[in-house]
Every structure is written in C-alpha cells, then in structure tokens.
C-alpha positions as CSV (number, residue, x, y, z in Angstrom):
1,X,-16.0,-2.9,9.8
2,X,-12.8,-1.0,10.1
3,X,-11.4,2.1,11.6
4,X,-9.2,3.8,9.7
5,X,-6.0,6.2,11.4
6,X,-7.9,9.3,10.4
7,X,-11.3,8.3,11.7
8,X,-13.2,7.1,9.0
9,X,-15.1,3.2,9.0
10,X,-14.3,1.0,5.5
11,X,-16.5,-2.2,4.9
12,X,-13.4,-4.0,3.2
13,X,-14.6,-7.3,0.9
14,X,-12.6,-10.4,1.1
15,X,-12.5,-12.3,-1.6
16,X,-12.3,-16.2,-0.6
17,X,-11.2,-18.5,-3.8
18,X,-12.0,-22.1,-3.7
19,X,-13.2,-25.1,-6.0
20,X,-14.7,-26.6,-2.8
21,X,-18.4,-25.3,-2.3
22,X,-19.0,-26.5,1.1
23,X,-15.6,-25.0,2.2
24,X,-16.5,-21.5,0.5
25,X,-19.6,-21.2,2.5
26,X,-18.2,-22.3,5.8
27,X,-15.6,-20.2,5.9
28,X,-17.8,-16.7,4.0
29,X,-20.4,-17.5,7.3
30,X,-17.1,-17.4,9.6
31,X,-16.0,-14.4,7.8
32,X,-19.1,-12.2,8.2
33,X,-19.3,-12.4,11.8
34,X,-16.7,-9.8,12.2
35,X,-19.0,-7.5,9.4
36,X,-16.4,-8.2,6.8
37,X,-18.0,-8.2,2.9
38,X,-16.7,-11.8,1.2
39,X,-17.2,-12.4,-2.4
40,X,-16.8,-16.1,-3.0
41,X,-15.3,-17.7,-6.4
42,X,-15.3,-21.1,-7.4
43,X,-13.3,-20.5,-10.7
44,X,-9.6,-19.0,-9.9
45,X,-9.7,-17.4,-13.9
46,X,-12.6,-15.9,-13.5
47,X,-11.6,-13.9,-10.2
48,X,-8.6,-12.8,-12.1
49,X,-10.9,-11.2,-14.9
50,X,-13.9,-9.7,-12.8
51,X,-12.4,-9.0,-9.0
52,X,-12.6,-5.1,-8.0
53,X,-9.1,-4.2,-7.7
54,X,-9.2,-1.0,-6.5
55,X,-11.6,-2.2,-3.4
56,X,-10.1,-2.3,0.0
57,X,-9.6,-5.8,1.6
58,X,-7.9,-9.0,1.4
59,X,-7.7,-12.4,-0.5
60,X,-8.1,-15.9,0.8
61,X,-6.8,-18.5,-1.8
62,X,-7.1,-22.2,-1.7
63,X,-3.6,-23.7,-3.0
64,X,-4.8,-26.2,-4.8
65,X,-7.6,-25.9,-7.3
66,X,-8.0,-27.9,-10.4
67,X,-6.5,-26.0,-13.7
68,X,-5.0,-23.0,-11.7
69,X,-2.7,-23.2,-8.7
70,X,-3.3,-21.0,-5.7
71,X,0.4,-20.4,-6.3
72,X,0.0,-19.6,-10.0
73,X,-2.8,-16.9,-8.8
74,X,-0.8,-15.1,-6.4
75,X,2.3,-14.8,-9.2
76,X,-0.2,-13.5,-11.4
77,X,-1.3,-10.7,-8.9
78,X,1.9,-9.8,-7.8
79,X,3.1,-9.3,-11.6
80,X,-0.3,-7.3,-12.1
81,X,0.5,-5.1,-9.0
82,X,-2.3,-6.0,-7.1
83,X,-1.7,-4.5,-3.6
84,X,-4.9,-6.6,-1.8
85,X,-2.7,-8.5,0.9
86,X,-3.1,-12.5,-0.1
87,X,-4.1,-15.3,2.8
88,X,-3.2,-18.8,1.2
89,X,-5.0,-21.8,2.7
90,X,-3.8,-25.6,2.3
91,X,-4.5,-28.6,3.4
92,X,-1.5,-30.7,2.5
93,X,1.3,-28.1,3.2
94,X,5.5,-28.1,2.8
95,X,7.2,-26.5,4.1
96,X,8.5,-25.8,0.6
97,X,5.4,-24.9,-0.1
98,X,5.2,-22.7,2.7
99,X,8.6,-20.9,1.6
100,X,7.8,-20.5,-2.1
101,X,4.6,-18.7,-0.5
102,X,5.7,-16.0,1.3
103,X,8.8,-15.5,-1.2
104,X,6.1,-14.4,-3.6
105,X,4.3,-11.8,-1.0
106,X,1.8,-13.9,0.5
107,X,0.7,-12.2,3.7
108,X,-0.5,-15.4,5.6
109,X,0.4,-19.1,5.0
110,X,-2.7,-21.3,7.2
111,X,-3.1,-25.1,7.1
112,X,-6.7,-26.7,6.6
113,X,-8.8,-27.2,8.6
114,X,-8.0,-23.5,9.6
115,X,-8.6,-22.3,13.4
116,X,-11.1,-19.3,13.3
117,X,-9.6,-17.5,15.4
118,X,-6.1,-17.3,13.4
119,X,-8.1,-16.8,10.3
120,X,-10.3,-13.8,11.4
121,X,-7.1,-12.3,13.4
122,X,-5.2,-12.9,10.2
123,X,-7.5,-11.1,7.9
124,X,-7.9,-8.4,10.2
125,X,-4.3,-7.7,10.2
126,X,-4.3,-8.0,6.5
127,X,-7.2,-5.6,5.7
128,X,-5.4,-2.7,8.3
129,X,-1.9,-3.5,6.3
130,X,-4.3,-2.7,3.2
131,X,-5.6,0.5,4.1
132,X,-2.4,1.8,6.0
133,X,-0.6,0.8,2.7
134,X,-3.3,2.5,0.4
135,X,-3.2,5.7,2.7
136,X,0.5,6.0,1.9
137,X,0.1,5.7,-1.4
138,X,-2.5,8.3,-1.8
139,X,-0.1,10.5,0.7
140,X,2.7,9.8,-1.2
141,X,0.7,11.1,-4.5
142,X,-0.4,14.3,-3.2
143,X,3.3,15.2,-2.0
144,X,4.6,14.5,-5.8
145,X,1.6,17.1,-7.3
146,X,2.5,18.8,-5.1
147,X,6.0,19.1,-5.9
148,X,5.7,19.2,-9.2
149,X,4.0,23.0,-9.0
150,X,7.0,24.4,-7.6
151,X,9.0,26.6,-9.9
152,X,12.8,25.6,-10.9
153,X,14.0,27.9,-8.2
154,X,12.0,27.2,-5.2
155,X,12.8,23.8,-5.6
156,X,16.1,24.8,-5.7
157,X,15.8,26.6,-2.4
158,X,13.8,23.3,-1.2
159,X,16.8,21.5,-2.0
160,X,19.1,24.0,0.4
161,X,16.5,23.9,3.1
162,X,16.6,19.9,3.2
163,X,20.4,19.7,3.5
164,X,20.2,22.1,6.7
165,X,21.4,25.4,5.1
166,X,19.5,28.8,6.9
167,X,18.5,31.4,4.5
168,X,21.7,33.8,4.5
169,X,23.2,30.5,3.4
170,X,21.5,29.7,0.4
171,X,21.4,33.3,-0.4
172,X,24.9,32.9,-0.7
173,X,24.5,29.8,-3.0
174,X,22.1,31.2,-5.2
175,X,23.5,34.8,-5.4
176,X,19.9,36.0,-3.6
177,X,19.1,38.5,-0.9
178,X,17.6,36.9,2.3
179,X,14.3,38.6,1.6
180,X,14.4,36.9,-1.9
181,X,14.9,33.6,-0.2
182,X,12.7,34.0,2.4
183,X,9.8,35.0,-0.1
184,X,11.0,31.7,-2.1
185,X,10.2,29.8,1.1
186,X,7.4,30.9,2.3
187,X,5.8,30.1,-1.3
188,X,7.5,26.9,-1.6
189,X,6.0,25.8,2.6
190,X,2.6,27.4,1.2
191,X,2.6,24.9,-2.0
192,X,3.4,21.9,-0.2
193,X,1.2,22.8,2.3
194,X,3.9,22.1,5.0
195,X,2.9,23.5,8.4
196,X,6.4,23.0,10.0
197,X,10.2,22.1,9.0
198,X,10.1,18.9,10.0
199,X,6.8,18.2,7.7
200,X,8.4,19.4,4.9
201,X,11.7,17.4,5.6
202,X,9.5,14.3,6.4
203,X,7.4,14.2,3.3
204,X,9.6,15.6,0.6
205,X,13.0,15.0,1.3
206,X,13.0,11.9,-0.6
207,X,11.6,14.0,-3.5
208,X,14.6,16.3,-3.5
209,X,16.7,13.3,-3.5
210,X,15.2,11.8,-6.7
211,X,15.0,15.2,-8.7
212,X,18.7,15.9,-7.4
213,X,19.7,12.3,-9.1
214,X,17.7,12.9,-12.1
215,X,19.6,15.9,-12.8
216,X,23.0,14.2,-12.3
217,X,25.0,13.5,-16.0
C-alpha cells in the first residue's frame, strides 16, 4: 500500500517478467509482503499485448529470456511511452550491460540472486517515482485546459503579469484603463483557479512561454 502526497492510499501492481517459474513465485511471495499487487508473466510478448498500462506501479524484468531480451522489452516500452518505472534483474551482468540499461531509462539495474531488501526498497522508490510522476502529469493537464479557456486578451495580460509588469503598466501596453486590466485579471486568476501570484507564475509561466514561441514568425 502507498500513500500518496495528497493523502490518498494506491494498491500499485508490479508486474514481474520471467521465463523461470520457480524464480517468478519466489520473488511475487517476497513482493506481497509489503501489500504490493504482482502479476507474473512467463511470456515477455504476451505482457507487451495484455499488461494494464494505465495502472500505477512498476516492472521487474528478467534480462534474459528465450526469444525476447529483457533489453528488447524495455526499448519497446520506452518507444510506446510507457511511464511504469522498469527494475531489470540479471544474473550474468556487464557492466555494458549495466550501461546500455539505464541509457534506455531503466530505473533499477539488480544482480541475481537479488537481496530482498534492495529489491523491495527499490520497487518502493520506483512505485512513489510512478505516482509523483503521474500526479504531475495530471497537474500539468489541468493547467493547459485551463489555459486554453482564457480569451486572446487575458492571456495577453497573463503574459504582462508573468514578465513582472503591475497593472498601470500593461495598461500602457495594451492601450487599457487600469480598471480594464484589473477586471482582465481577476477573470484570468479566477479561470486558472490561481489563489496567489506566485501560483499563477509557478504553474503557467511555462505556458506563456510556449504560446509566446508559437506566435513568433
């Protein structure tokens, strides 16, 4: 079980890929002692075609498995954008190996037989990277509807407020009155739902950026 930042408890799954039956169940017992949900798979192509991607949790992947590389599998995430951080597991490691695997976004490179203790630590870190990552995401998301409801001249005004100008300033820009501006900014602060300055600055700055590039010849 996890806590999330805002309160709320997640029962993540963990999917654990391996050709090596006794392996899978040694390691899905070790893995539900902590209350973590593991899915086991035998077959690397048929996790590929059937795993939940949009489930909270992590992957453990055996390197080497008859037909498909471990290797192979975590390209093949990656160029899916699957965002479930990956735990490779090897018993005959390199360090090339090693290198090639976290150059590809592996989270975690362990050696077999792997110490319980480094595993469970190492999926617990993975699953809280998962759900701070997917949290951001979903933040992220709401800020850009968000955005996208303002009129043409709010964000204009959004723009002026981000670069530090007050309101007799941008009424200047914009050829406004300060009451015109102010009544622009109090509907732009009430659309994104920013409580404060630094809110607004912190979560849509980088949107005013982008739209300010997109508009550039």
């Amino acid at each position: 079980m996890i806590l999330t930042p805002n309160g709320a408890t997640l029962s993540p799954t963990i999917h654990l890929i391996d050709d090596d039956a006794a392996v899978r169940e040694s390691l899905a017992l070790l893995i539900g002692t902590v209350g973590l949900r593991v899915m086991t798979w035998a077959d690397p192509q048929g996790f590929l075609e059937r795993f939940d991607r949009e489930a909270i949790g992590a992957i453990v992947l055996d390197v080497r498995m008859p037909g498909i590389s471990g290797l192979t599998v975590l390209d093949t995430l990656v160029a899916q954008g699957v965002d479930q951080p990956v735990i490779l597991l090897t018993g005959h490691g390199t360090v090339e190996m090693c290198r090639r695997a976290f150059k590809a976004g592996a989270a975690e490179f362990l050696e077999k037989p792997v110490n319980d203790e480094q595993l469970i630590e190492a999926l617990q870190n993975a699953v809280r990277q998962h759900v701070r990552s997917r949290e951001r995401h979903q933040t992220d998301r709401a800020a850009r509807e968000r955005y996208a409801q303002l009129s043409e001249r709010e964000r204009e005004v959004l723009g002026f407020i981000v670069a530090g100008l007050t309101n007799k300033e941008i009424g200047r820009a914009l050829n406004l009155s300060p009451r015109t501006v102010e009544s622009h900014r109090a509907n732009l602060f009430a659309k994104l739902q920013a409580e404060s300055l630094a809110q607004l600055i912190r979560h849509y700055a980088a949107l005013v950026d982008a739209d300010g590039q997109s508009d550039t010849p």
